[in-house]
C-alpha positions in Angstrom: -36.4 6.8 16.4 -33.3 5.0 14.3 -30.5 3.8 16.5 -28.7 3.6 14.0 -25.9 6.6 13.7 -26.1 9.1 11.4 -22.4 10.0 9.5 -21.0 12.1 7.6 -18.2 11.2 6.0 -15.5 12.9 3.0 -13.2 12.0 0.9 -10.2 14.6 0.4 -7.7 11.7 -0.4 -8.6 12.1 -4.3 -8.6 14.5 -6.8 -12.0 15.2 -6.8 -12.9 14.1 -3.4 -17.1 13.2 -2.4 -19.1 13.6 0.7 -21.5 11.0 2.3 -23.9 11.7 4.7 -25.6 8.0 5.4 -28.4 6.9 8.1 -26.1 3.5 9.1 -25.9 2.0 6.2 -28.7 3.5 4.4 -27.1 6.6 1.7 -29.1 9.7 2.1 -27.5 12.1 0.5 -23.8 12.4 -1.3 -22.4 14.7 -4.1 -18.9 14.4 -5.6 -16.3 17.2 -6.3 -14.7 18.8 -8.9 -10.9 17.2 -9.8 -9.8 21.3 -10.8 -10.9 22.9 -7.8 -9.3 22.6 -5.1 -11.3 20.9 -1.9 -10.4 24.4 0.6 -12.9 25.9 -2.0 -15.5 23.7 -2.3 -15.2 21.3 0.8 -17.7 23.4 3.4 -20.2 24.0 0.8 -20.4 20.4 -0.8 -20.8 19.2 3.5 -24.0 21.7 3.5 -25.3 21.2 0.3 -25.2 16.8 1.3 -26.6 18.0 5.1 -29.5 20.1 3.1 -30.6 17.0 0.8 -30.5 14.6 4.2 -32.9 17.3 5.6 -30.3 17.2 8.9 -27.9 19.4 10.4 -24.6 19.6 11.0 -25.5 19.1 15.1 -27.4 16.0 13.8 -24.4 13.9 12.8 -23.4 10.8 15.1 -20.1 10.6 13.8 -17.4 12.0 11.6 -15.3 10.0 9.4 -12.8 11.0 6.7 -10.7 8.6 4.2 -7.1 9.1 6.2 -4.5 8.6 3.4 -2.5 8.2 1.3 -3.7 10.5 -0.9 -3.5 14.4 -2.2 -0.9 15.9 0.8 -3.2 19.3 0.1 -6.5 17.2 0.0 -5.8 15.2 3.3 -4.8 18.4 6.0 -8.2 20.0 4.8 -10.2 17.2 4.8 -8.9 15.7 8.4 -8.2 19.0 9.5 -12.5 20.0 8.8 -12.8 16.3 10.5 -11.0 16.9 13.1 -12.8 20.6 14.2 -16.4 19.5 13.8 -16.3 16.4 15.9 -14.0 18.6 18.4 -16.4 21.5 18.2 -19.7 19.0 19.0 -18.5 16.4 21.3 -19.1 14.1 18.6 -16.7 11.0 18.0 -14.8 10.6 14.4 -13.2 7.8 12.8 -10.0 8.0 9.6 -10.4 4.8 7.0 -7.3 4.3 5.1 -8.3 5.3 1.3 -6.5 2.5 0.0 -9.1 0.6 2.3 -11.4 2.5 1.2 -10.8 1.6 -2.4 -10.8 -1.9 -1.6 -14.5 -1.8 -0.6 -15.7 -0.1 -3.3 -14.3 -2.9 -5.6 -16.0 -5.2 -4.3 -15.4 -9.2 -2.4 -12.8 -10.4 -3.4 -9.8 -12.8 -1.8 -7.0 -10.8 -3.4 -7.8 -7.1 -4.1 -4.9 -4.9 -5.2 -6.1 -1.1 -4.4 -4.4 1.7 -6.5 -4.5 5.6 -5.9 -2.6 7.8 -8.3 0.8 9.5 -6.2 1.9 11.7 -9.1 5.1 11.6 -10.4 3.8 8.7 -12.6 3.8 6.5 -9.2 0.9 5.0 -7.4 -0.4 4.1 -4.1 -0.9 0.1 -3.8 -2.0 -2.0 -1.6 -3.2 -5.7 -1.4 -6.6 -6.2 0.5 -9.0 -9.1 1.1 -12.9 -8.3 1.5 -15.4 -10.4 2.6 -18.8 -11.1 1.6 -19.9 -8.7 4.6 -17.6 -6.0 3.7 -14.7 -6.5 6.2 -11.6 -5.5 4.6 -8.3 -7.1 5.7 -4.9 -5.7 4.9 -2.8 -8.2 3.5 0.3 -6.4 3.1 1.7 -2.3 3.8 0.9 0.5 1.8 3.6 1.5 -0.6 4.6 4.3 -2.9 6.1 2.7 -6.0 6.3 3.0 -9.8 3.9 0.9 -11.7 5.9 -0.8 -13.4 7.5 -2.5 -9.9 4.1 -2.5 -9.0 3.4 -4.8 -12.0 6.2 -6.8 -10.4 5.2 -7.3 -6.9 1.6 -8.2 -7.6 2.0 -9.5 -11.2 3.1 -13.4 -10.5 -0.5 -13.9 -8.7 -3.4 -15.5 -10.5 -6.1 -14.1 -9.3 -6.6 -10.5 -9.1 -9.2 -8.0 -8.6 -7.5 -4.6 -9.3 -9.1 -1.5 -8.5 -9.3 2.5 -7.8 -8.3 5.5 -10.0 -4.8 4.2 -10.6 -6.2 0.6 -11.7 -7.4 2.7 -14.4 -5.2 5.7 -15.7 -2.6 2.5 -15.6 -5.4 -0.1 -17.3 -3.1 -0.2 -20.5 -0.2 -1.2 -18.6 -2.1 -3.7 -16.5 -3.6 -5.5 -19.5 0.1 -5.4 -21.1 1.4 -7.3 -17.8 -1.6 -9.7 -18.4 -1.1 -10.9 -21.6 2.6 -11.4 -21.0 2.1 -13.5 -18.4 -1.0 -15.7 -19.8 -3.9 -14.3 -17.4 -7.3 -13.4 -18.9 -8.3 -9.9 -17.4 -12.6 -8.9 -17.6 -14.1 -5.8 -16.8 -16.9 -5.8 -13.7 -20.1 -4.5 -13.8 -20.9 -2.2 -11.4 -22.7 -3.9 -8.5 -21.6 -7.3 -9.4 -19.3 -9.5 -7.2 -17.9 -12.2 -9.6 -15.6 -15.3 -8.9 -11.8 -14.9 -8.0 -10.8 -16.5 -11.3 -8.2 -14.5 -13.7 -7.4 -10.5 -13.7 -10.6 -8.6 -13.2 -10.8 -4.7 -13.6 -13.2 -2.9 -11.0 -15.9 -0.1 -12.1 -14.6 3.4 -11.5 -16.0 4.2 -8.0 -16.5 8.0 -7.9 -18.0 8.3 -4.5 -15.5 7.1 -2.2 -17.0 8.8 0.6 -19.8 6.1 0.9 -17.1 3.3 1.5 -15.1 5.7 3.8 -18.3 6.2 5.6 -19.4 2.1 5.9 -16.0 1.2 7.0 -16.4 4.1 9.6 -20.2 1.9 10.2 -17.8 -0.9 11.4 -15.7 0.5 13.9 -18.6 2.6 15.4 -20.2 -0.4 16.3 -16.9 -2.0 17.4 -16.3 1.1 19.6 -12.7 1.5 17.6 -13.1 5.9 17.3 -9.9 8.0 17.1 -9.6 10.6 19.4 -9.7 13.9 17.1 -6.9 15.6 18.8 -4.9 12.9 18.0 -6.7 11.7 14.1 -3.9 12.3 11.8 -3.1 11.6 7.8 -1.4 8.5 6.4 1.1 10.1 4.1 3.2 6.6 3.2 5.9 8.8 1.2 7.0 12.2 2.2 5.4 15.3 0.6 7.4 17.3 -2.1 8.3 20.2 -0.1 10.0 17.8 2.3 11.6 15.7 -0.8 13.3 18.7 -2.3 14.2 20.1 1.4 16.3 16.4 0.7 17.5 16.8 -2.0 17.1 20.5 -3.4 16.7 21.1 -7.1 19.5 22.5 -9.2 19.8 26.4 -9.7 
């Protein structure tokens, strides 16, 4: 019998969201959602349908893990909320990976990785990462919710970039823009291939985020660093709009 654990993980923190369910680090099973529907319609039935092609159960799984934020305000309280009961409800212990984290894996090593998740209001989600060769991901600065274009400002002066996530790419043109004005060459990756740190370079789309949500969660199981789920809660990084126009209310 495998020691290693099995997971199921999901990721709400995006449009379209994904679930994972993996043997350690060995995929088994994953589908990916629908960006128009929302995940409190789909979410229960996209976990069975991943549990039905793994040929387990959801008493099988070993651990829960959900991406944690930021992300979709909507997305994340179903997605950690589901979390949260099932791992509850079976004794079973559950880990949230920051999406932005998240994000970072999927692109890839890399000694400077900026990760970048759409926020709406034509503002992203950015953070700066390094990841190692065996997948460890180290934060090298906060989480922030800023325009792009302050974005290009904070992170532009650096030589060496690997950008990537959703917000990489519905903001590519302006990231190539910033580029060329500053005199860096910026390359597409292939998927799958881990180049060196020289110049700009533009991660693959990564639609299944849920498999890097669920190998991040591989690393703390085996480092015994679980959340508790009563406690397991979202990283939201700005405030949600019902709070922001509680603030500042729009005009009549």
């Amino acid at each position: 019998m495998s020691t290693e654990p099995l997971i199921l993980s999901i990721d709400t923190a995006t449009m379209g969201g994904s679930v994972c369910v993996a043997r350690g680090s060995q995929l088994l099973a994953f589908n990916v959602g629908e960006p128009r529907i929302s995940h409190s319609n789909t979410l229960l039935s996209d976990i069975n349908r991943a549990l039905a092609e793994s040929a387990a159960t959801v008493a099988d799984i070993d651990l829960f893990a959900a991406a944690s934020g930021p992300g979709s305000f909507t997305g994340l309280r179903i997605g950690i909320a589901t979390i949260k009961a099932l791992a509850t409800t079976l004794e079973r212990p559950c880990v949230g990976v920051p999406s932005l984290e998240a994000v970072a894996h999927a692109g890839g090593t890399s000694e400077l990785t900026v990760a970048l998740l759409p926020a709406g209001r034509g503002e992203v989600f950015a953070q700066m990462f390094s990841v190692s060769a065996q997948g460890e991901v180290n934060q090298l600065d906060k989480a922030a919710h800023i325009p792009p274009a302050e974005m290009l400002q904070v992170y532009g002066g650096l030589p060496n970039i690997l950008w990537c996530g959703e917000g990489a790419h519905l903001y590519e043109a302006a990231i190539k823009s910033q580029a060329e004005l500053r005199g860096h060459q910026i390359r597409e990756i292939a998927l799958g291939v881990n180049c060196a740190d020289e110049g700009w370079r533009l991660a693959p789309r990564s639609v299944n985020l849920a498999q890097h949500v669920s190998a991040l969660a591989l690393r703390r199981f085996e480092h015994d660093e679980l959340d508790d789920p009563k406690t397991l809660s979202a990283i939201y990084v700005r405030p949600s709009d019902a709070e922001l126009n509680k603030q500042c209310p729009p005009p009549n």
